[in-house]
C-alpha positions in Angstrom: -28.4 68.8 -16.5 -26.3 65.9 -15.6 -23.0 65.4 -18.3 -22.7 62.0 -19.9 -19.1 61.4 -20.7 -17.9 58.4 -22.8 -14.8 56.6 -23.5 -13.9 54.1 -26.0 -15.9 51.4 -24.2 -17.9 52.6 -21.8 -20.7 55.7 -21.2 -20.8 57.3 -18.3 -24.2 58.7 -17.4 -26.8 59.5 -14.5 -27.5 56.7 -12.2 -31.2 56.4 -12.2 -33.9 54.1 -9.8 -33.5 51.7 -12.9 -30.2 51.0 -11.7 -31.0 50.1 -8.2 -30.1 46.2 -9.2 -26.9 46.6 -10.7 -25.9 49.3 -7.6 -27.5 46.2 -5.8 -25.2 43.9 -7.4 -22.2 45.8 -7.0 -22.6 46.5 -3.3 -23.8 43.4 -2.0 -21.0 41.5 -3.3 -18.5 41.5 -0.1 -15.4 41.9 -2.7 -16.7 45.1 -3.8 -17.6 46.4 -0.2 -14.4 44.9 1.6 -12.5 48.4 0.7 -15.4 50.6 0.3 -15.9 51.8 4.0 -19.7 50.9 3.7 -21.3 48.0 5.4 -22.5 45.4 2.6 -26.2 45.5 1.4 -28.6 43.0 2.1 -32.2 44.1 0.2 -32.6 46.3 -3.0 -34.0 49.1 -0.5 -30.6 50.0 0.6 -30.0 49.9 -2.9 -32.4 52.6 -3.6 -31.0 54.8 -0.9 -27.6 54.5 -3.1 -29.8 55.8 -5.9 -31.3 58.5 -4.4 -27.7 59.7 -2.4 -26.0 59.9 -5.4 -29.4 62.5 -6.7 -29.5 64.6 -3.8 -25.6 65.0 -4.1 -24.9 66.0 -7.4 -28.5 68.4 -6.6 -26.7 70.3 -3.8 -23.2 70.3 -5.8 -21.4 68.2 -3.0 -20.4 65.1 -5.4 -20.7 63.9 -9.2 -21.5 59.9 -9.7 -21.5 58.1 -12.7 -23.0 54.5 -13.8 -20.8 53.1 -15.9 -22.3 51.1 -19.0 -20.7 49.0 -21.2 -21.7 50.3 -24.9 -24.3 47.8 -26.2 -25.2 46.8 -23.0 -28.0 48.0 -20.5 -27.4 48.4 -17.2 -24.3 49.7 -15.3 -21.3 47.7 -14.2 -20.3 49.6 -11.5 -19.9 53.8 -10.6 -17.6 56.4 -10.5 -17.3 60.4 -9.6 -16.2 63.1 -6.8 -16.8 62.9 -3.4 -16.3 65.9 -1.2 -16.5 68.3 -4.1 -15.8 71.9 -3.0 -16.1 74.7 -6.0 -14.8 77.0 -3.8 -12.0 75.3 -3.2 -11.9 73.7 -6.5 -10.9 69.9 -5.2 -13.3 66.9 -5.0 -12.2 62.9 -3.6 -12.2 60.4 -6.4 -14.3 57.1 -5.7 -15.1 54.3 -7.8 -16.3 50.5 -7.7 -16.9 47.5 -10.3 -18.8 44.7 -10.0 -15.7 41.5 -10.0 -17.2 39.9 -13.7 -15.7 43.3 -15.1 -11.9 43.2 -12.6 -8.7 43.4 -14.7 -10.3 44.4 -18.4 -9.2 48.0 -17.6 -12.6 49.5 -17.6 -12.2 51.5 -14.4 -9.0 53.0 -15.5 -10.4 54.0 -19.0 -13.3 55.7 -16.8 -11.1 56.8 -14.4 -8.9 59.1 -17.4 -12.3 60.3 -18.8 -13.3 61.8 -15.0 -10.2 63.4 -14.0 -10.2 65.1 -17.6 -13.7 66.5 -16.7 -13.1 67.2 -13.1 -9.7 69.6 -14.5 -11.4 70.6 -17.4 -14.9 71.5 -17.1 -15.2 71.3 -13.0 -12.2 73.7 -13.1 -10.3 71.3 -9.9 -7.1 72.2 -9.1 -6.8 69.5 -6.9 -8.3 65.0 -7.0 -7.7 63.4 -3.5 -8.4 59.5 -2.8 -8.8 57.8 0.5 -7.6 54.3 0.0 -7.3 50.9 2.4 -3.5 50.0 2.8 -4.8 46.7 1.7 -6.3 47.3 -1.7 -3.4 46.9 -3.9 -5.5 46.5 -7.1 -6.7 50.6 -6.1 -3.2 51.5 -4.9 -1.9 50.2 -8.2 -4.0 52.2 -10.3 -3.9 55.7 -8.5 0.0 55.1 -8.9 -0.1 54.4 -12.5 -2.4 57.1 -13.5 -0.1 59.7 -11.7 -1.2 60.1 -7.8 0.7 60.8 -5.6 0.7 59.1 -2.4 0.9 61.9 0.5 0.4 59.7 3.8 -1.5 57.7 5.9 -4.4 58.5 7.7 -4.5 56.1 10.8 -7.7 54.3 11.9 -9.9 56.4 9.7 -12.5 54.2 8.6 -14.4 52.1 10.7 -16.1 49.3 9.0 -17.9 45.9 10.5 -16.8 47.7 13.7 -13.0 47.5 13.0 -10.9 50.5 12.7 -8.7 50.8 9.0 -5.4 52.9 8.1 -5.6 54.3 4.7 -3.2 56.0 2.1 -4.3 59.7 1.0 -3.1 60.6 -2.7 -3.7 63.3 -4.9 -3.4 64.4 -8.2 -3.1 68.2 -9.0 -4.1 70.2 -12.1 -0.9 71.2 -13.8 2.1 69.5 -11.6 4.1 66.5 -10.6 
C-alpha cells in the first residue's frame, strides 16, 4: 500500500496515469529539466513512461515518489521521493521537482521535511544522499538549509543534451551532524 504523507499545505500521495499532464507539465518545461539529468519531454507518452517508472519502482522497492498536491486543488505540482533506495543498506538519494508557477512559496522544502522524517522514521535510513548540478543554487541552497552536508564533487557525472556536468554529493545522516 503506497503511504500518503501530508504537510500543512500539501498531500503527498501515489502518482497515478491521471497525473501524466501535470508530470507532463513539469518536465517539459526546460527550467525544470535544465538540472534534472533527463532530456526534456516533448509528447504526453514520455509522460506516461514517468508514470509508469515511478510504479514499477516503488513495486520492486528500488525508489518511493510522491505527487505533490496542493490541498484543495487537483492535480500535482511537481514530485518528490528516494532514488536508489537500498533496505539493506538502509540509505536512498533524495530527488525532487516543481513546476516554476509554485518556485519560492516554500512548498518543496515543507515536502522536503515531511520525506526525510519518513525515510528516518518509518523507512528506517540511516543515511539521504543528493546528487546536485554545481549550478543549481536554488537546490544547493535548500539541501544546506535543511542540514546536508556537502561531501564533494563528482566530476563529469551527468551527461545531458550530450554535455558532460560536475555535481555536488550531500548527505544527511539519521542521528548526526
Amino acid at each position: 500500500m503506497f503511504p500518503v504523507l501530508e504537510t500543512e499545505r500539501l498531500n503527498l500521495r501515489e502518482i497515478t496515469k491521471e497525473d501524466t499532464e501535470g508530470i507532463f507539465a513539469c518536465f517539459s518545461n526546460e527550467n525544470v529539466t535544465r538540472y534534472y539529468g533527463e532530456e526534456t519531454l516533448h509528447h504526453l507518452g514520455q509522460a506516461e513512461k514517468f508514470v509508469d517508472f515511478f510504479s514499477k519502482n516503488f513495486e520492486a522497492k528500488r525508489g518511493i515518489r510522491w505527487g505533490m498536491e496542493i490541498k484543495g486543488t487537483k492535480g500535482i505540482v511537481g514530485t518528490i521521493g528516494f532514488n536508489a533506495w537500498s533496505s539493506k543498506h538502509k540509505r536512498a538519494e533524495i530527488g525532487y521537482e516543481i513546476h516554476p508557477d509554485y518556485w519560492r512559496k516554500g512548498y518543496t522544502s515543507e515536502a522536503l521535511s515531511k520525506v526525510l522524517s519518513y525515510g528516518f522514521d518509518v523507512l528506517g535510513l540511516k543515511r539521504i544522499g543528493a546528487v546536485v548540478f554545481i549550478e543549481n543554487e536554488a537546490s544547493n541552497k535548500l539541501l544546506t538549509k535543511i542540514g546536508f552536508k556537502k561531501e564533494g564533487v563528482l566530476r563529469d557525472y551527468i551527461v545531458q543534451n550530450g554535455s558532460s556536468y560536475d555535481t555536488y554529493v550531500y548527505s544527511l545522516l539519521k542521528n548526526k551532524n
